[in-house]
C-alpha positions as semicolon CSV with decimal commas, in nm:
position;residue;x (nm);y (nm);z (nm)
1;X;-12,169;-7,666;-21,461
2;X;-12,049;-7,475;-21,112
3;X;-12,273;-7,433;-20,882
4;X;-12,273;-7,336;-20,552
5;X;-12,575;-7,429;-20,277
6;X;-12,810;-7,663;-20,361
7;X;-12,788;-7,849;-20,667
8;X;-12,999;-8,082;-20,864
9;X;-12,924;-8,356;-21,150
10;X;-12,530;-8,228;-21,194
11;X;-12,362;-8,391;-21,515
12;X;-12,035;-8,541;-21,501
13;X;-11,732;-8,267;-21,397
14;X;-11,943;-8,068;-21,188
15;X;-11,824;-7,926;-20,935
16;X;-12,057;-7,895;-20,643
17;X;-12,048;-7,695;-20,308
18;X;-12,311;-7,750;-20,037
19;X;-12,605;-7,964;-20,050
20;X;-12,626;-8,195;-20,367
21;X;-12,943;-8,452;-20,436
22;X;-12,974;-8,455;-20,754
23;X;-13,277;-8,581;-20,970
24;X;-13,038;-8,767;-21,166
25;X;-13,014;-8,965;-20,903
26;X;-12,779;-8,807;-20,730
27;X;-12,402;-8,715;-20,861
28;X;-12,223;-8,802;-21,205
29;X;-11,893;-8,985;-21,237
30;X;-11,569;-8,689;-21,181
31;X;-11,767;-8,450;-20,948
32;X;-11,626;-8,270;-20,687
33;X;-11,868;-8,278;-20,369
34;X;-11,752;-8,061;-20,103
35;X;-12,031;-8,126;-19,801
36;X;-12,302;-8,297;-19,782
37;X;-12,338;-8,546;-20,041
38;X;-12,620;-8,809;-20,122
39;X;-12,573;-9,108;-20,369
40;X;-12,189;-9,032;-20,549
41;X;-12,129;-9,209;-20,858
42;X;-11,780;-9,383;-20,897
43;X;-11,494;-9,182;-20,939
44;X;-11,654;-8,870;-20,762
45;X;-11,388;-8,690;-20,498
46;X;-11,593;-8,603;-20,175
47;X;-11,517;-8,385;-19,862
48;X;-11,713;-8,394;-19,555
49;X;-12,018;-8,620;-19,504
50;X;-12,090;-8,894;-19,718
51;X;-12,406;-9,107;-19,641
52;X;-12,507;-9,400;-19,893
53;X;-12,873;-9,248;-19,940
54;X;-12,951;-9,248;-20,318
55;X;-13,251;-9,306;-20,400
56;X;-13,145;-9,438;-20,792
57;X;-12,956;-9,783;-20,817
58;X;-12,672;-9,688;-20,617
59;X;-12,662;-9,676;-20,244
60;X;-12,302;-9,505;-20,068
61;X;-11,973;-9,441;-20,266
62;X;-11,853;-9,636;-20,574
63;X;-11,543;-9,815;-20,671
64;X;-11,212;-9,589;-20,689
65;X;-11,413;-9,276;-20,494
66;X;-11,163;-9,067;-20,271
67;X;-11,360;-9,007;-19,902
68;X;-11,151;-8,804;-19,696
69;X;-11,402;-8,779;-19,322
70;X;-11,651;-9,033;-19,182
71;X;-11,785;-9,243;-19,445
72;X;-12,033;-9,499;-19,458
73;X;-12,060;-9,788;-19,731
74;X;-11,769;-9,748;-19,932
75;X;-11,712;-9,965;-20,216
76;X;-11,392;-10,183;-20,349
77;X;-11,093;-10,003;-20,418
78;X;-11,192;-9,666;-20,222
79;X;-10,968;-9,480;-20,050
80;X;-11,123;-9,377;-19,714
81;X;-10,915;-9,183;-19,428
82;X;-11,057;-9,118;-19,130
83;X;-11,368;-9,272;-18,962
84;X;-11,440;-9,586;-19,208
85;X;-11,730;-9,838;-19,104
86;X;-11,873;-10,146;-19,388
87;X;-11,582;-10,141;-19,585
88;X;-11,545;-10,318;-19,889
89;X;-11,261;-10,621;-20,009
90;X;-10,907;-10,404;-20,136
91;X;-11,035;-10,069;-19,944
92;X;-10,731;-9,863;-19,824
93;X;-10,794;-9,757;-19,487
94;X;-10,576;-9,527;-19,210
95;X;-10,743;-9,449;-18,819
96;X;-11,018;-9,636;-18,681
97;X;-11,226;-9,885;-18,873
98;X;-11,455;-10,116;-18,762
99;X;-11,619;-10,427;-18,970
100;X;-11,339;-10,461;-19,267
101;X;-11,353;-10,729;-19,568
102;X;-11,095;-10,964;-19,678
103;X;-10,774;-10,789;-19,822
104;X;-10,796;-10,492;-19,638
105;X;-10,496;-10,282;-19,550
106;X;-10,545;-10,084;-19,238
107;X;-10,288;-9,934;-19,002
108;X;-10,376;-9,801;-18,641
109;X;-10,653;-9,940;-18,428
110;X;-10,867;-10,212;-18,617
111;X;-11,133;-10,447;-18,436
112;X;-11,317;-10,738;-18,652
113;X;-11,072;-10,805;-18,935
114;X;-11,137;-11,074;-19,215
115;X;-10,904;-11,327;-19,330
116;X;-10,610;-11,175;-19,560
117;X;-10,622;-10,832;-19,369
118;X;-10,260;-10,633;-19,337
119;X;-10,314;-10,513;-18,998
120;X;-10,010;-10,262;-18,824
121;X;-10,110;-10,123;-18,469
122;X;-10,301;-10,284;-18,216
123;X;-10,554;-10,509;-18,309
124;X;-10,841;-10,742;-18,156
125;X;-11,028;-11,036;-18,305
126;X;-10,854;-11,100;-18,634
127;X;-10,944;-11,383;-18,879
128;X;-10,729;-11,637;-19,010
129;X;-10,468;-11,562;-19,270
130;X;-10,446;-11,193;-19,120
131;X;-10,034;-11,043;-19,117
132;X;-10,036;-10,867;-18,814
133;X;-9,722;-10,626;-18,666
134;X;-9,754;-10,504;-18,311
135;X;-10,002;-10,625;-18,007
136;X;-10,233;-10,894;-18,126
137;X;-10,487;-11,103;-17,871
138;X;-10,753;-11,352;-18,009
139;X;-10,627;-11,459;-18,332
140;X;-10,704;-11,728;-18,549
141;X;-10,544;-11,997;-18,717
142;X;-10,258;-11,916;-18,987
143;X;-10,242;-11,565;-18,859
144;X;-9,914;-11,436;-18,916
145;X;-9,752;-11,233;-18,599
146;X;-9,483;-10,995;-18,483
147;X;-9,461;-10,867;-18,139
148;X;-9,644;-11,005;-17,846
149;X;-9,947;-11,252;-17,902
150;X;-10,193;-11,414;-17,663
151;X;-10,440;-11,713;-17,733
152;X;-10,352;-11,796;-18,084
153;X;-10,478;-12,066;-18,240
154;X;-10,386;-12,379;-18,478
155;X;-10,082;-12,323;-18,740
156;X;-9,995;-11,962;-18,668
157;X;-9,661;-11,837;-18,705
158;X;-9,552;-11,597;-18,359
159;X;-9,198;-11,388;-18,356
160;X;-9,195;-11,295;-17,959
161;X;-9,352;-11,383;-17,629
162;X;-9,633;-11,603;-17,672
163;X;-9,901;-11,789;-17,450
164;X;-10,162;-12,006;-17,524
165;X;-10,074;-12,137;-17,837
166;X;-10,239;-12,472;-18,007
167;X;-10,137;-12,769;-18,166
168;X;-9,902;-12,680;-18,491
169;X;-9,782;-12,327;-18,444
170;X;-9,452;-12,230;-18,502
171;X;-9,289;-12,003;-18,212
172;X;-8,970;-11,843;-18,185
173;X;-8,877;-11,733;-17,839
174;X;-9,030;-11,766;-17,468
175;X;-9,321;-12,030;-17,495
176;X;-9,548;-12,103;-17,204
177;X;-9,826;-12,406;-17,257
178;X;-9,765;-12,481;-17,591
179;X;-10,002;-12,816;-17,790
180;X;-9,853;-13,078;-17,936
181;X;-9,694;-13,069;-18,257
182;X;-9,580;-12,735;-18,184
183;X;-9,206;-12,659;-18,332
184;X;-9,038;-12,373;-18,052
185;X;-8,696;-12,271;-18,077
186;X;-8,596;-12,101;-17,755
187;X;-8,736;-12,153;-17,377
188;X;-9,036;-12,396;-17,360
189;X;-9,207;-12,493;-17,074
190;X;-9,496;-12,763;-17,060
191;X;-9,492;-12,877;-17,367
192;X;-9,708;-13,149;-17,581
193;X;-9,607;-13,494;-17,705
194;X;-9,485;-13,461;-18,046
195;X;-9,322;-13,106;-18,022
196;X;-8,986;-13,029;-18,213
197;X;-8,783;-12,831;-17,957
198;X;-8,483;-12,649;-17,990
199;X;-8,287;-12,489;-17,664
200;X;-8,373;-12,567;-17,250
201;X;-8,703;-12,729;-17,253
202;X;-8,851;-12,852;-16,937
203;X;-9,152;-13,075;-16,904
204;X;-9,192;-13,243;-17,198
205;X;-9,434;-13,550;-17,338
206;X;-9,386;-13,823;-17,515
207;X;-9,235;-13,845;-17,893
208;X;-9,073;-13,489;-17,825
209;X;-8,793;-13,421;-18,019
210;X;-8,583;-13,195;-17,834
211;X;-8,217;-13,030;-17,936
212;X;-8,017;-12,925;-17,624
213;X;-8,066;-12,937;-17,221
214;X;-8,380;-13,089;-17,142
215;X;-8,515;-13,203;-16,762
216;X;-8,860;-13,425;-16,702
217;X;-8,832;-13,572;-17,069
218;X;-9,088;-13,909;-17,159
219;X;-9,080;-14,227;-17,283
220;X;-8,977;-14,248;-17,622
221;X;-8,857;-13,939;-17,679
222;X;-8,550;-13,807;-17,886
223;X;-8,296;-13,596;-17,746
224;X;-7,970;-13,451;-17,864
225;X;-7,748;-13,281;-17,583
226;X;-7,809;-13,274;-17,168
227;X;-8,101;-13,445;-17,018
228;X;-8,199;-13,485;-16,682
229;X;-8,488;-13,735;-16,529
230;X;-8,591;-13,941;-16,824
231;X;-8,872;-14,188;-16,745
232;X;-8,735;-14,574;-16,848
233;X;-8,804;-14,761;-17,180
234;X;-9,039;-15,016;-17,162
């Protein structure tokens, strides 16, 4: 059935221009929605506005539905470009999205990631386990980064300038204020007792273990190279 305006109770394969509700509660599985569309059923390709009012079972988009404009409510595995808000666990977004699930891939501007989310762009508040390429500030612990980071927290792994870290990260390159048990290869200034350092270090506490030129080392710390102003062995 093609019809063209408004449309109600379509079968599956219709292809629908214009209004659509739909007394079957709105669309069948395979339609084609150009426009305003209320209460898709999975599968269904829609253009245009897509609002999650059905009044059946269903409320928004279904699994595998293709949403190309602002979409609301979308459902695991969809395929959403543009404007995405509520998205679902696997959803496949590209621009700006707000409020993502776990295992989301998004690239460009993202704010309020879950854990697992492949973030590329610039992004703000991530959860742990989140890969992350570009600017990152406030992440959490086990975040994976690339670029410059700022406040990261416990166990994350940071490629680039970093500040603020906490106690277990692993950093490669300049390093201001790190915790202890950090491991830094590269400049490190201020560090924690129990660090594993690697290059010019300055500033460092007790049980370091440090690989290179060192200056302000403490007691009881091990040190391979040049070092300046150790504090004496009790």
């Amino acid at each position: 059935m093609n019809s063209m305006g408004l449309n109600q109770g379509t079968q599956p394969g219709d292809s629908t221009r214009g209004r659509n509700q739909g007394t079957q509660s709105g669309t069948q599985p395979g339609d084609s929605t150009r426009g305003h569309n209320q209460g898709t059923q999975s599968g269904d390709t829609t253009r245009g506005l897509n609002q999650g009012l059905n009044q059946g079972t269903q409320s928004g988009t279904q699994p595998g539905d293709s949403t190309r404009g602002l979409n609301q409510g979308t459902q695991p595995g969809d395929s959403t470009r543009g404007l995405n808000q509520g998205t679902q666990p696997g959803d496949s977004i590209r621009g700006l999205n707000q409020g993502t699930q776990s295992g989301d891939t998004i690239r460009r501007l993202n704010q309020g990631t879950q854990p697992g989310d492949s973030i590329r762009g610039l992004n703000q508040g991530t959860q742990s386990g989140d890969t992350i390429t570009g600017l990152n500030q406030g992440t959490q612990s086990g975040d994976a980064i690339t670029g410059l980071n700022q406040g990261t927290q416990s166990q994350d792994s940071i490629r680039g300038l970093n500040q603020g870290t906490q106690s277990q990260d692993s950093i490669r390159g300049l390093n201001q204020g790190t915790q202890s048990q950090d491991s830094i290869r590269g400049l490190n200034q201020e560090t924690q007792s129990g660090d594993t350092i690697t290059g010019l270090n300055q500033g460092t506490q007790s049980g370091d273990t440090i690989t290179g030129l060192n200056q302000g080392t403490q007691s009881g710390d091990t040190i391979r190279g040049r070092n300046q102003w150790t504090f004496p062995q009790f």
